[in-house]
N, C-alpha and C positions, 0 to 999 in steps of 0.2 A: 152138643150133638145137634142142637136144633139148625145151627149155623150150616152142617150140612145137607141138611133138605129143603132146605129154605126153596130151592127148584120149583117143588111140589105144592109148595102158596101159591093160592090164586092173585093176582097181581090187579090192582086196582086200575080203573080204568082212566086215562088223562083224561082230563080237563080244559077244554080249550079257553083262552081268555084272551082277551082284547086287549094284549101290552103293542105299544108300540117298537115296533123292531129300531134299531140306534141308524142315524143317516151313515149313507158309505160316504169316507175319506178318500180323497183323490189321491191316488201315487203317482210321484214327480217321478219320470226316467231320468237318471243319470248315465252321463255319457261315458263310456269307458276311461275318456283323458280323465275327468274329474275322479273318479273311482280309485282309490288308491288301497292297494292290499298292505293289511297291517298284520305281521306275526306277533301273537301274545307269547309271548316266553316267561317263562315262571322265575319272579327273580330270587335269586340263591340267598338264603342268608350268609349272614357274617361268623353265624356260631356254629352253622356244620361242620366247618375245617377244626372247632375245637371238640367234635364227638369221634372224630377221627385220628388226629394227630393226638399223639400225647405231649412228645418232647421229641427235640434230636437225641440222638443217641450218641455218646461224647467216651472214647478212645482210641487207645494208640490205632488200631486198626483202621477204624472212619475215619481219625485225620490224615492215614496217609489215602486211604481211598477220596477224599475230596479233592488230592491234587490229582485224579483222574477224571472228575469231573462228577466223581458219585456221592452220594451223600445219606446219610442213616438214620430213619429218623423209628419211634417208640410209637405203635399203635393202638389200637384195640383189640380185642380179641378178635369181631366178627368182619374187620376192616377186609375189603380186596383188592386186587391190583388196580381197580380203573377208578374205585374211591378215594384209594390212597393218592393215585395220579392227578383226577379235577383239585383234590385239595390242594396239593402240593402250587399245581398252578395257581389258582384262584389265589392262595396265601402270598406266594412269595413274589407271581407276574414271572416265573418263569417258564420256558418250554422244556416238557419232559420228555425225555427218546423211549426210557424205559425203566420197569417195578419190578423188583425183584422181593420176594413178601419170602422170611424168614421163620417159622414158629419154634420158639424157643422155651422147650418142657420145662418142667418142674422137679428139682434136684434134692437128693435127702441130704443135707449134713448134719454132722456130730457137733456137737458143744457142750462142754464138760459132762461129756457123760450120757447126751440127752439127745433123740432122735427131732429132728427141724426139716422143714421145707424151704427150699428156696426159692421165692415164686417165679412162673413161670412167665414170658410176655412172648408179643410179637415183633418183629422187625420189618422195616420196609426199607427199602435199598434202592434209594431214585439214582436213574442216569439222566444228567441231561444234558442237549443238544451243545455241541460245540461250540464254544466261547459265552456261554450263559453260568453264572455263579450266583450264590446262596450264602451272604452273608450270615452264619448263625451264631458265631462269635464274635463283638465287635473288638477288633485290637486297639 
């Protein structure tokens, strides 16, 4: 409580003392030519594209989707189109046109008898730029 009256303290009176003030430093003008603008940019790590990607995503469907030039890969749950997109670039050096983000629920099956879940994930669905490929099988 006291913290908030503190206002109402009488405030003690300075002190004057005989320091000596620090000599002023001269500032050198620089000339515009010399003067070069530098952007700091935050460098990316290496392991974000691994909190984003899971895996590709591997059948009959996606392999024939990759000869259209699309490609399917396994996310995270909270992933979005434009994180799914930097990673994709930053991973593989290729240019993305465009994300297409899937959510894929969670399914009940039966087995012998017995109620089961099938877990649920997400998909992301890169397109990209004409005549750029994604090796993710090596043959």
């Amino acid at each position: 409580m006291s913290a908030l009256f503190d206002f109402l303290r009488k405030k003690p009176k300075k002190v004057e003392s005989k320091i000596e003030e620090p000599k002023k430093v001269e500032k050198k003008i620089i000339d515009k030519k010399e003067f070069k603008k530098t952007s700091i940019t935050p460098k990316k790590k290496k392991g974000d594209v691994y909190r984003i990607l899971k895996e590709p995503h591997i059948s009959e469907k996606s392999t024939f989707l990759s000869d259209q030039g699309k490609y399917v890969f396994k996310v995270y749950p909270g992933v979005n189109k434009i994180q799914a997109k930097n990673a994709i670039q930053n991973h593989y050096a290729v240019k993305v046109k465009d994300v297409n983000i899937i959510n894929i629920k969670s399914k009940t099956r039966m087995l012998r008898g017995k109620k089961g879940t099938k877990t649920g994930y997400k998909k992301a669905i890169v397109t990209l730029e004409q005549g750029q490929k994604i090796e993710i099988m090596p043959h």
